[in-house]
Structure formats: structure tokens, C-alpha cells
Backbone as a printed PyTorch tensor [residue, N CA C, xyz], in Angstrom:
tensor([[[  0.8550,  -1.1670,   0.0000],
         [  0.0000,   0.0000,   0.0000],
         [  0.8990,   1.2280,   0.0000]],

        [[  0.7740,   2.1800,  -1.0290],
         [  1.1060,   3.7290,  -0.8540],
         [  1.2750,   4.5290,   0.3710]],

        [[  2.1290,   5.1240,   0.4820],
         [  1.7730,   6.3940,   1.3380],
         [  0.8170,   6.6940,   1.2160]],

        [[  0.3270,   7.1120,  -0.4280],
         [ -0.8300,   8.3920,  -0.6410],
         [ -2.0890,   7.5820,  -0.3890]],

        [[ -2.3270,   6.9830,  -0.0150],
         [ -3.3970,   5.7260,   0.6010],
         [ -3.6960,   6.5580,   1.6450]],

        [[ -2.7570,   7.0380,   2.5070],
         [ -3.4930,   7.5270,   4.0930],
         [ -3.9000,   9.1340,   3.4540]],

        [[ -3.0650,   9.6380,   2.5010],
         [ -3.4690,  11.1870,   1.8240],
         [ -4.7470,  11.1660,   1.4910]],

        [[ -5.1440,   9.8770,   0.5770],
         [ -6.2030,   9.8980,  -0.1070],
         [ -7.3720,   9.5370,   1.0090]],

        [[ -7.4470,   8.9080,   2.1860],
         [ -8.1810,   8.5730,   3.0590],
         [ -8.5440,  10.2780,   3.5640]],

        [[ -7.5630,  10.7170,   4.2660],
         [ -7.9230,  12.1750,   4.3510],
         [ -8.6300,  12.9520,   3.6560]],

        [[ -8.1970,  12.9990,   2.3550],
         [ -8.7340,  13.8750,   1.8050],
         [-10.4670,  13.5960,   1.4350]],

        [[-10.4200,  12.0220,   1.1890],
         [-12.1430,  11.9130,   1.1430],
         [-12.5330,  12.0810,   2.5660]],

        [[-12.1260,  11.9310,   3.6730],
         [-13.0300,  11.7820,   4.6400],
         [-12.9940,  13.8490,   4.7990]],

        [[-12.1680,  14.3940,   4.1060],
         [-12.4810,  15.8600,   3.8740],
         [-13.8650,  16.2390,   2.9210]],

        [[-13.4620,  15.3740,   1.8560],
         [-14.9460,  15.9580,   1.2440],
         [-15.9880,  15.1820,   1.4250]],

        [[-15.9650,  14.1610,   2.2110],
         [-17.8200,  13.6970,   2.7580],
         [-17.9240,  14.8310,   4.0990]],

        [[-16.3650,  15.1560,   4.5210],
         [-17.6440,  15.7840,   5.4980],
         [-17.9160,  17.2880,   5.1320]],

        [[-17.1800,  18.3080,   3.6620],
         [-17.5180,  18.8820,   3.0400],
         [-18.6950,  18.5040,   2.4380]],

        [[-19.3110,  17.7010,   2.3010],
         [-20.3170,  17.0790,   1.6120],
         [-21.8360,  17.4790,   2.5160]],

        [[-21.2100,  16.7510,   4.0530],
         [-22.1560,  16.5920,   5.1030],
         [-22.8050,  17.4160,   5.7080]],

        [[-21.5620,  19.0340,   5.4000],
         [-21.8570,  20.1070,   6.2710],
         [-22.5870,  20.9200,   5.2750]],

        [[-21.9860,  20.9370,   3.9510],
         [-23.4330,  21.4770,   3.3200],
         [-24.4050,  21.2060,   3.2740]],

        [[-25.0650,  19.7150,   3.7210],
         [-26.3790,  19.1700,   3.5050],
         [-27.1120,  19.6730,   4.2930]],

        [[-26.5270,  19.4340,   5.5950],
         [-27.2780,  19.7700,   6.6470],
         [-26.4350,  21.0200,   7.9090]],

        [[-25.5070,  21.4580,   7.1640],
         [-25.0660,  22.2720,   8.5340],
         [-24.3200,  21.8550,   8.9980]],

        [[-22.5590,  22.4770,  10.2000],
         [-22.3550,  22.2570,  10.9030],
         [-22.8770,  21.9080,  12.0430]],

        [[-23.8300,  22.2730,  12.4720],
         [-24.3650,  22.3220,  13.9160],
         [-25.0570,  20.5790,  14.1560]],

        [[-25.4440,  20.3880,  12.5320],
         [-26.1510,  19.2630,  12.5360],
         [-25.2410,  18.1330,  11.5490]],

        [[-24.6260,  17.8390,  11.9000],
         [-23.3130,  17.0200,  11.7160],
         [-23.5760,  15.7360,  12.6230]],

        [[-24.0040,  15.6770,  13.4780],
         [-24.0740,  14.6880,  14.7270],
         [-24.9180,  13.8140,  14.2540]],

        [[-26.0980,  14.1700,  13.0630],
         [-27.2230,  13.1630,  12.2990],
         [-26.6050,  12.1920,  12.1480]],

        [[-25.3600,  12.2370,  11.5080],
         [-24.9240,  10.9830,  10.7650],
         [-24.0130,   9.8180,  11.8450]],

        [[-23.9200,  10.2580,  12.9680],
         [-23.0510,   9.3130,  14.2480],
         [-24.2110,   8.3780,  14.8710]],

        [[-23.9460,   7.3890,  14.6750],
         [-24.4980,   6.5740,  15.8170],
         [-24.3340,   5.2390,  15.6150]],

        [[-23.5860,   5.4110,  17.6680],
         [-23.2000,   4.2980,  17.9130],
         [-23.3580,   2.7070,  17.6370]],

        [[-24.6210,   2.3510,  17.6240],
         [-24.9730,   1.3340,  17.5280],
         [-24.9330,   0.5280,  15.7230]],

        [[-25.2600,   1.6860,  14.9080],
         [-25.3620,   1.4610,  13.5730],
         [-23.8310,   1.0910,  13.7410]],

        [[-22.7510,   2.2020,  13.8900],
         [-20.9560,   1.5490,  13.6930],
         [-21.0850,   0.4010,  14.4600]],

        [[-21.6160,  -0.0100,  15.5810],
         [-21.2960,  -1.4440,  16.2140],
         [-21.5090,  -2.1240,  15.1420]],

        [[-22.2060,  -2.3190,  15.0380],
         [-23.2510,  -3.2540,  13.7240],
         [-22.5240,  -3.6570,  12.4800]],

        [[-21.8910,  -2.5380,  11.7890],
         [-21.0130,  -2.6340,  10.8300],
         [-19.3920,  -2.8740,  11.3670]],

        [[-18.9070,  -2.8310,  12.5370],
         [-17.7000,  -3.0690,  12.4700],
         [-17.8810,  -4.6760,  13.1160]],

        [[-18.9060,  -5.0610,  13.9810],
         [-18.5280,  -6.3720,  14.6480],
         [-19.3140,  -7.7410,  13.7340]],

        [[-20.3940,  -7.0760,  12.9460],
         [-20.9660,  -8.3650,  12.1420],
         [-20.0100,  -9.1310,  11.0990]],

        [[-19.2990,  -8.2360,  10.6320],
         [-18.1160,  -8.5570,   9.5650],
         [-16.9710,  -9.0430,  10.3250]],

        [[-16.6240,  -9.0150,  11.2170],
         [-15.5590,  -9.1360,  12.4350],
         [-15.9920, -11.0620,  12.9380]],

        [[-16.8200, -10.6470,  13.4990],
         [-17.5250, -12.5760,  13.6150],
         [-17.8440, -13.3050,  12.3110]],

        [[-18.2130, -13.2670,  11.1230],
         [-18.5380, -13.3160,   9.7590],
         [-17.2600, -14.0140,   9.5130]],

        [[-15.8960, -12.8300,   9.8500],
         [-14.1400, -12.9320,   9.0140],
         [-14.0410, -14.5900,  10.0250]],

        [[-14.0940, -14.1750,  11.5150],
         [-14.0110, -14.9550,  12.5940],
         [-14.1180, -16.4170,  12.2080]],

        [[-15.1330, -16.6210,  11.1890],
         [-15.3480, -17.9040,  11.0680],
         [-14.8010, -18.7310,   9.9060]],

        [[-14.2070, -18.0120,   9.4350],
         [-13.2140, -18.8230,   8.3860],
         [-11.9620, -18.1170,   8.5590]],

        [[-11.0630, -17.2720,   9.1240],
         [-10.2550, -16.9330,   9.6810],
         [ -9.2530, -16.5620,  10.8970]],

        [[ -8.5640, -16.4720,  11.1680],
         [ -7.8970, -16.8150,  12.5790],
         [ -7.3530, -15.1230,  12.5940]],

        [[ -7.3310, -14.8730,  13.7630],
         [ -7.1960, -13.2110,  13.9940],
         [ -5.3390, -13.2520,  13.8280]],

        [[ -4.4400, -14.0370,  13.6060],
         [ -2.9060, -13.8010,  12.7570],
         [ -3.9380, -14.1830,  11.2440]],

        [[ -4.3770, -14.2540,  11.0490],
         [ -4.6670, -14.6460,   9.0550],
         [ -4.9160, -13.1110,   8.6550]],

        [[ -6.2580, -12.4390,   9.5130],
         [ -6.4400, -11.0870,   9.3020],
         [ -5.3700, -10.2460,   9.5390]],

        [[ -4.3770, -10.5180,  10.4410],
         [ -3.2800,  -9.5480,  10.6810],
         [ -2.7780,  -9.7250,   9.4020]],

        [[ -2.2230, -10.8060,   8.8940],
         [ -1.4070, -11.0960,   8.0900],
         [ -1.7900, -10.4620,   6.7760]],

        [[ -3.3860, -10.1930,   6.4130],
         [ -3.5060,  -9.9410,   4.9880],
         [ -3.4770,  -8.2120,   4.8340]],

        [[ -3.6900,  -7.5090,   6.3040],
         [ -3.8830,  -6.1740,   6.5410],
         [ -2.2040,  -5.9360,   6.2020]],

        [[ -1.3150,  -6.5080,   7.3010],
         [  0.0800,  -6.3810,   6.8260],
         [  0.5050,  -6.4790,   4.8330]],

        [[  0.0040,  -7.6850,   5.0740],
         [  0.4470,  -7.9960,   3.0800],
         [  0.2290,  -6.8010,   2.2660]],

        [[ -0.7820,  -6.2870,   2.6010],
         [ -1.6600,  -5.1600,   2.1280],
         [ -0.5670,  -3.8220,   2.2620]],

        [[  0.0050,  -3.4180,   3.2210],
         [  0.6200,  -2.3760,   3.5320],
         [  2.4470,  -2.7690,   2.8620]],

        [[  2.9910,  -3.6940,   3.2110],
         [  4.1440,  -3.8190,   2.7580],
         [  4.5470,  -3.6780,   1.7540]],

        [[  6.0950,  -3.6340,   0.8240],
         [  6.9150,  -2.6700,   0.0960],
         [  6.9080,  -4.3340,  -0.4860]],

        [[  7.6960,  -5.2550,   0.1040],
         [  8.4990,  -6.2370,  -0.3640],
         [  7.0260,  -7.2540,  -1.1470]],

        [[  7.5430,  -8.0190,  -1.8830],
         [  6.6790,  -8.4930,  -2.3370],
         [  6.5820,  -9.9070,  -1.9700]],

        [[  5.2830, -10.5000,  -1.2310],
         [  4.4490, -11.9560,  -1.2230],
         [  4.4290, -12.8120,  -1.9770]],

        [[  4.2420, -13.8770,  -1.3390],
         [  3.9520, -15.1720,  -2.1950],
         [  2.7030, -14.5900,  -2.7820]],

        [[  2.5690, -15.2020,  -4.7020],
         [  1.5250, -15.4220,  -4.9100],
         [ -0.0780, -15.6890,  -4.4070]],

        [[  0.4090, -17.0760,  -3.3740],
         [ -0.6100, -17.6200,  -3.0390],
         [ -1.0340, -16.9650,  -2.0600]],

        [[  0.0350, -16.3220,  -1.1780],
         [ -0.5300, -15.2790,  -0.2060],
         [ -1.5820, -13.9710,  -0.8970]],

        [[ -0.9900, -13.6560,  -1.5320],
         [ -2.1790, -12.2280,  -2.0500],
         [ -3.1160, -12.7710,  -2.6460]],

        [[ -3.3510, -14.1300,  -3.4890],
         [ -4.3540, -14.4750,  -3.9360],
         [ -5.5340, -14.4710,  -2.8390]],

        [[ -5.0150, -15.1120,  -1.2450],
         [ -5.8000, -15.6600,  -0.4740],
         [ -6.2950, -14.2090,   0.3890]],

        [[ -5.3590, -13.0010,   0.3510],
         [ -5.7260, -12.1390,   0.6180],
         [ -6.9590, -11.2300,  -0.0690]],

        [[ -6.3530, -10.9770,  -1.3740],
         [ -8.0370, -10.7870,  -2.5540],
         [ -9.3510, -11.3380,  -1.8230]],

        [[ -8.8130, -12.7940,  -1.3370],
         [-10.1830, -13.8170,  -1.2250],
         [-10.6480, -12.4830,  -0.2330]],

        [[ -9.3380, -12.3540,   0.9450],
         [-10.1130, -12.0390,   2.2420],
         [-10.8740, -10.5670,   1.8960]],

        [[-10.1480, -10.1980,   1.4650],
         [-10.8320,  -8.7930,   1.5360],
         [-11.9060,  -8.7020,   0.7120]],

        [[-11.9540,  -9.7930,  -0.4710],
         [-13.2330,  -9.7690,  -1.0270],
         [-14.7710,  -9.8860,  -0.0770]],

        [[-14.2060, -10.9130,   0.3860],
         [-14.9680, -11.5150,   1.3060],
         [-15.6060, -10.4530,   2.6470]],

        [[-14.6060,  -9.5100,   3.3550],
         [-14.7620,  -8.7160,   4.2670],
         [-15.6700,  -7.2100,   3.5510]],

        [[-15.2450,  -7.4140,   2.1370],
         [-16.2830,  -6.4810,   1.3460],
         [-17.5560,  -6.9650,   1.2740]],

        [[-18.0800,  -8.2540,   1.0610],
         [-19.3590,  -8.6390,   1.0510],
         [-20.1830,  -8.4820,   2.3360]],

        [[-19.2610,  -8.7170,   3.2580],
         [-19.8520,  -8.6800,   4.6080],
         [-20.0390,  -7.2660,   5.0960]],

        [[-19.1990,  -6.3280,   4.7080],
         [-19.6060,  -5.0000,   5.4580],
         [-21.1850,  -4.6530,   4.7300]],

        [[-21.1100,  -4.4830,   3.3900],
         [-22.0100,  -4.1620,   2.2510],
         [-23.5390,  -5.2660,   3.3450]],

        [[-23.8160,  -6.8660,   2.9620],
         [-24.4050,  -7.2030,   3.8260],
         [-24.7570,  -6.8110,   5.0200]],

        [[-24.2150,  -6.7850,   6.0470],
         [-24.3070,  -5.7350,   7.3330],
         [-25.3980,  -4.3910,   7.1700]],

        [[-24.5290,  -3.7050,   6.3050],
         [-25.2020,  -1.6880,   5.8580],
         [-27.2780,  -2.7730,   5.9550]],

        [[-26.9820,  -3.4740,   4.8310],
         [-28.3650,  -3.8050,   4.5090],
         [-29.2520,  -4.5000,   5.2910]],

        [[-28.2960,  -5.3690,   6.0050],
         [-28.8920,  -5.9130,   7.2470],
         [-29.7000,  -4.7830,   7.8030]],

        [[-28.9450,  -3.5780,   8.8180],
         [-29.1210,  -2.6010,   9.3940],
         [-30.0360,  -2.1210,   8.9280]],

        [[-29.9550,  -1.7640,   7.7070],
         [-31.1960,  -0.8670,   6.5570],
         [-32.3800,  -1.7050,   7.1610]],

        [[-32.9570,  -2.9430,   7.1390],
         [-33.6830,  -3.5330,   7.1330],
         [-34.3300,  -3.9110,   8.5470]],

        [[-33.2440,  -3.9180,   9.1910],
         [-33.9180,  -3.8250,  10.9770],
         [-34.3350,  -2.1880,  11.0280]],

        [[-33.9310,  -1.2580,  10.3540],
         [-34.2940,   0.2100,  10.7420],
         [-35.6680,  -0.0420,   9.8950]],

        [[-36.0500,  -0.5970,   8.9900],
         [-37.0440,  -0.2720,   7.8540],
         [-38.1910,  -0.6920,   8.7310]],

        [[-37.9880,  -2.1360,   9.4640],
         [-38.8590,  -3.0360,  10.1060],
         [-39.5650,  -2.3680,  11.4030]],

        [[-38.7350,  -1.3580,  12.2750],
         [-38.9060,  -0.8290,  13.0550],
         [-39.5360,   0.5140,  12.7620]],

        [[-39.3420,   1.1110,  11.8820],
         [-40.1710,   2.1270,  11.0600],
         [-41.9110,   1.7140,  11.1260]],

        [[-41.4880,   0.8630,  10.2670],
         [-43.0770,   0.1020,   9.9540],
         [-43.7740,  -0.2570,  11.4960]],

        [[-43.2830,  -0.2290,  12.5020],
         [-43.6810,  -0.8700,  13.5140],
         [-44.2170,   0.8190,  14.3830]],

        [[-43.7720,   1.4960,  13.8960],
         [-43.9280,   3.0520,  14.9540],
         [-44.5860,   3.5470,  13.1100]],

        [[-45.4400,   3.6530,  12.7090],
         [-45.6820,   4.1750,  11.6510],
         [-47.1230,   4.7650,  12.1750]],

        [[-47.7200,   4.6540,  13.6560],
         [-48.5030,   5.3360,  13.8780],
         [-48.7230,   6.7360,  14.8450]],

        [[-46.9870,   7.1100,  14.4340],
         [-46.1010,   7.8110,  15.2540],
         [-45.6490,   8.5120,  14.2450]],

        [[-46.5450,   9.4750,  13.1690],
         [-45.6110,  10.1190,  11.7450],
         [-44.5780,  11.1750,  12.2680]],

        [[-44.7670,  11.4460,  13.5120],
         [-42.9740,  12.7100,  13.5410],
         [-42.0140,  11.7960,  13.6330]],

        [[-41.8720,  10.5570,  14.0450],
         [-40.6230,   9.7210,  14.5610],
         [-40.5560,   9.4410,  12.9320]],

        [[-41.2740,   9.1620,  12.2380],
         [-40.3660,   8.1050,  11.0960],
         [-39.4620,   8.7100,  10.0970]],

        [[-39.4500,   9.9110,  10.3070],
         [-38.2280,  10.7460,   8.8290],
         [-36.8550,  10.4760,   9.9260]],

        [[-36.8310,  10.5690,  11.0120],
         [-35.0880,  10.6560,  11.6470],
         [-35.1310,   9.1580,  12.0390]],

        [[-36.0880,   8.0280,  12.0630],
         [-35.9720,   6.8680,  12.1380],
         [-35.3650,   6.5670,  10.9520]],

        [[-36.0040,   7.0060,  10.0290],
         [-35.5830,   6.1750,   8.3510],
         [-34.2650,   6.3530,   7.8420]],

        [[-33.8940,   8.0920,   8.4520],
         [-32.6660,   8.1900,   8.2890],
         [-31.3580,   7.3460,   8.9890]],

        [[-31.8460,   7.2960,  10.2330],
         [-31.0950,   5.5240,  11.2280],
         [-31.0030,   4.8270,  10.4660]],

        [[-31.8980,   4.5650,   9.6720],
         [-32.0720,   2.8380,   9.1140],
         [-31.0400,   3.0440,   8.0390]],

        [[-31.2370,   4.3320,   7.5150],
         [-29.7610,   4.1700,   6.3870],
         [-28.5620,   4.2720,   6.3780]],

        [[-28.7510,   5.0950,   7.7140],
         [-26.7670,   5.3690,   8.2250],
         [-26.0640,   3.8470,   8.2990]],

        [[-26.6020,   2.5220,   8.5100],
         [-25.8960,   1.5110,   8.8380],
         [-25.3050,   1.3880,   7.2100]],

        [[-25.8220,   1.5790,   6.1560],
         [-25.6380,   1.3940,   4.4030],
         [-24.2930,   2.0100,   4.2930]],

        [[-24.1680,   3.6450,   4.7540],
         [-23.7950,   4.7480,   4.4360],
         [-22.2420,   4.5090,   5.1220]],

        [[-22.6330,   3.8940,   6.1910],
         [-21.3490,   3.2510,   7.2610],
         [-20.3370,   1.9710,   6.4230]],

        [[-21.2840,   1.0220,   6.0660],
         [-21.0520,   0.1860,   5.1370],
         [-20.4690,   0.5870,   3.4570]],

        [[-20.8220,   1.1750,   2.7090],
         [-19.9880,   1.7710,   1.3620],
         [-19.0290,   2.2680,   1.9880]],

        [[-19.3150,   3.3230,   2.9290],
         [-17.9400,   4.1690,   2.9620],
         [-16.6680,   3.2570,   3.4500]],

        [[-17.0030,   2.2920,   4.3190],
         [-15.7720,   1.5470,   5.1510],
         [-15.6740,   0.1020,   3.8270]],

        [[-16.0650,  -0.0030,   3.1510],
         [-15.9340,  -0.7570,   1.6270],
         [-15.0060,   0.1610,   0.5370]],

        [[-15.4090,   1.2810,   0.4540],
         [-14.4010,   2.2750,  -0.1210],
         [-13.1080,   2.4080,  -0.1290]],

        [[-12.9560,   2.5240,   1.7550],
         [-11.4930,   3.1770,   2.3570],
         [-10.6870,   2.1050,   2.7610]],

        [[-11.1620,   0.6960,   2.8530],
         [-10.6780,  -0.5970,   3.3230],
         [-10.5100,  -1.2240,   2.1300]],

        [[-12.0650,  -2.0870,   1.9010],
         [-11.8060,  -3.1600,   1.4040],
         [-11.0920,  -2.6630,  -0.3310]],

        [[-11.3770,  -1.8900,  -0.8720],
         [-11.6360,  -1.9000,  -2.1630],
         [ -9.9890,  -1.6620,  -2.4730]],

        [[ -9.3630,  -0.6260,  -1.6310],
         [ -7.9240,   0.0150,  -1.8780],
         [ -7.0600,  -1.2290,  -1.6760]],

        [[ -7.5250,  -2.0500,  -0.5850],
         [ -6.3110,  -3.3980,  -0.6110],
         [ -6.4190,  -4.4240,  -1.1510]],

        [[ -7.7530,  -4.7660,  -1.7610],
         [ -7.7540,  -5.6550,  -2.9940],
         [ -7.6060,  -5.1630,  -3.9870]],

        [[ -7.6950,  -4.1080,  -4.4810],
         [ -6.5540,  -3.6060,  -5.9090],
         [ -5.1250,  -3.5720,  -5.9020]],

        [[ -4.8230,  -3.1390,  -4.3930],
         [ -3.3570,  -2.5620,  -4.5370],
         [ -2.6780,  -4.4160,  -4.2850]],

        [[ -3.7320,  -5.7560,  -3.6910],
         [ -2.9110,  -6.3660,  -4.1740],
         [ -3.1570,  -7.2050,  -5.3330]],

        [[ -4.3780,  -7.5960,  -5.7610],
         [ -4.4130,  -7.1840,  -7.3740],
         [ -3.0080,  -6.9780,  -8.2640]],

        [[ -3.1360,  -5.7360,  -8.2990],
         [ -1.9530,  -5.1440,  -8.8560],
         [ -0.6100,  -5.7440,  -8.6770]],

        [[ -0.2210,  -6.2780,  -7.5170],
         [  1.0270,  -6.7590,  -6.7600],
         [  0.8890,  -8.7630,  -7.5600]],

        [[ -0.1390,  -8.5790,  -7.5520],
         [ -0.0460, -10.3590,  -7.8530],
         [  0.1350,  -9.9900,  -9.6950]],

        [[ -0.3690,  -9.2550, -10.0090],
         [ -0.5450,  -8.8950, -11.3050],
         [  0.6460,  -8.9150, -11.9120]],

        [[  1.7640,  -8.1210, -11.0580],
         [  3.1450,  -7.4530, -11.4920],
         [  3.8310,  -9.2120, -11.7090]],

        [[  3.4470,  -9.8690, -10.3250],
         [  4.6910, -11.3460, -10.3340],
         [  4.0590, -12.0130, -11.5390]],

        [[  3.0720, -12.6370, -11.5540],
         [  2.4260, -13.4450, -12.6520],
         [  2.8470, -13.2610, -13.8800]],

        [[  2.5150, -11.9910, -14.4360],
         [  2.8820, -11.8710, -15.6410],
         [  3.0120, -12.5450, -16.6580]]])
């Protein structure tokens, strides 16, 4: 992985929240935090990895991912797998979430002020999910992609 990997992390997490503060305001910035939606998306994918991986396998492919020197083949292949794999699961998760917020909507729907900042809950778990698919999974299965790409040849 690049240096400009952590530049480029910055700089988008500059323009979503350039993004965020025009939508709705500084003041109202806090819409988009909540706790429970990030639980959701960081630990479902975490038990998900858990079960076909050993917490040195995940070290190992996060490392592979960052290092200069170059891996076995079979190592970055199996890494692709992982991070493919840790991409399906965050993405799954967002929708999971979407869908327990949707369900719970429908359940208070005789409550019309609660359901516009409910519905918006139900999507932050999605919104949590692309973005941490973006800045994770997607940059270290290309960059090793690319790395298996270079040996093969």
C-alpha cells in the first residue's frame, strides 16, 4: 500500500464531510453518528471474518496489504479472497441494518414525527457500510491485485 493511501483517506473523509456540512449544517453534523449502527457494521463482519479466519490470518492480509516487499503469490491471492470476502460482509451488514431500521419504522408508523429521523437511522448503517468498503476493502484488494498482477505476468 502507498503512502498516498493515508493522503487519499484524508482527503475523502475531507470531502464527505464537506459534503455533510453542506447538507445539513455544521451544527447538525451529529445526524450521521451513531453508535450502535458503527457497532453493527464493524462487529458483524468481524464474527462473519471470525469464522473462516484466525485473527494472525487477518493480521497477516492487513500487513500484506501495507508492505513494500513483495508476497507469495498464493498469499495475495488468499488475501483478494479475504478482503473480497470482508467487502461482502460489510455491504451485507449496511443492509442488514437498513432492514432492521425499515422493520422498526413500519412498527412506529402510527407515530408520523418519529419516522423521517428513524428512516434516516435505518440508512446510516448502508452509508457506514460503502464508505468503510471504499477506504478498506476496495484500496487493498486492488493494490494487491496489482502486486499479484506485477509477479504473474
Amino acid at each position: 500500500m502507498k503512502k498516498t493511501y493515508f493522503l487519499s483517506i484524508i482527503v475523502f473523509a475531507v470531502l464527505l464531510f464537506l459534503a455533510e456540512w453542506i447538507s445539513v449544517g455544521i451544527g447538525d453534523i451529529d445526524i450521521y453518528l451513531d453508535f450502535m449502527s458503527i457497532l453493527l457494521i464493524l462487529m458483524c463482519p468481524l464474527v462473519l471474518l471470525l469464522a473462516n479466519y484466525s485473527l494472525s490470518d487477518i493480521r497477516k492480509y492487513f500487513t500484506i496489504g501495507f508492505e513494500k516487499e513483495s508476497a507469495e503469490p498464493v498469499d495475495l491471492k488468499n488475501g483478494i479472497v479475504f478482503f473480497s470476502s470482508l467487502q461482502k460482509y460489510l455491504i451485507l451488514s449496511g443492509i442488514m441494518g437498513s432492514l432492521i431500521g425499515l422493520i422498526a419504522i413500519l412498527a412506529m408508523l402510527a407515530e408520523p414525527e418519529v419516522i423521517g429521523s428513524a428512516l434516516a437511522l435505518a440508512l446510516i448503517t448502508t452509508l457506514y457500510a460503502v464508505i468503510l468498503s471504499m477506504v478498506v476493502t476496495t484500496p487493498f484488494k486492488t493494490g494487491l491485485q496489482r502486486r499479484l498482477n506485477e509477479i504473474v505476468k
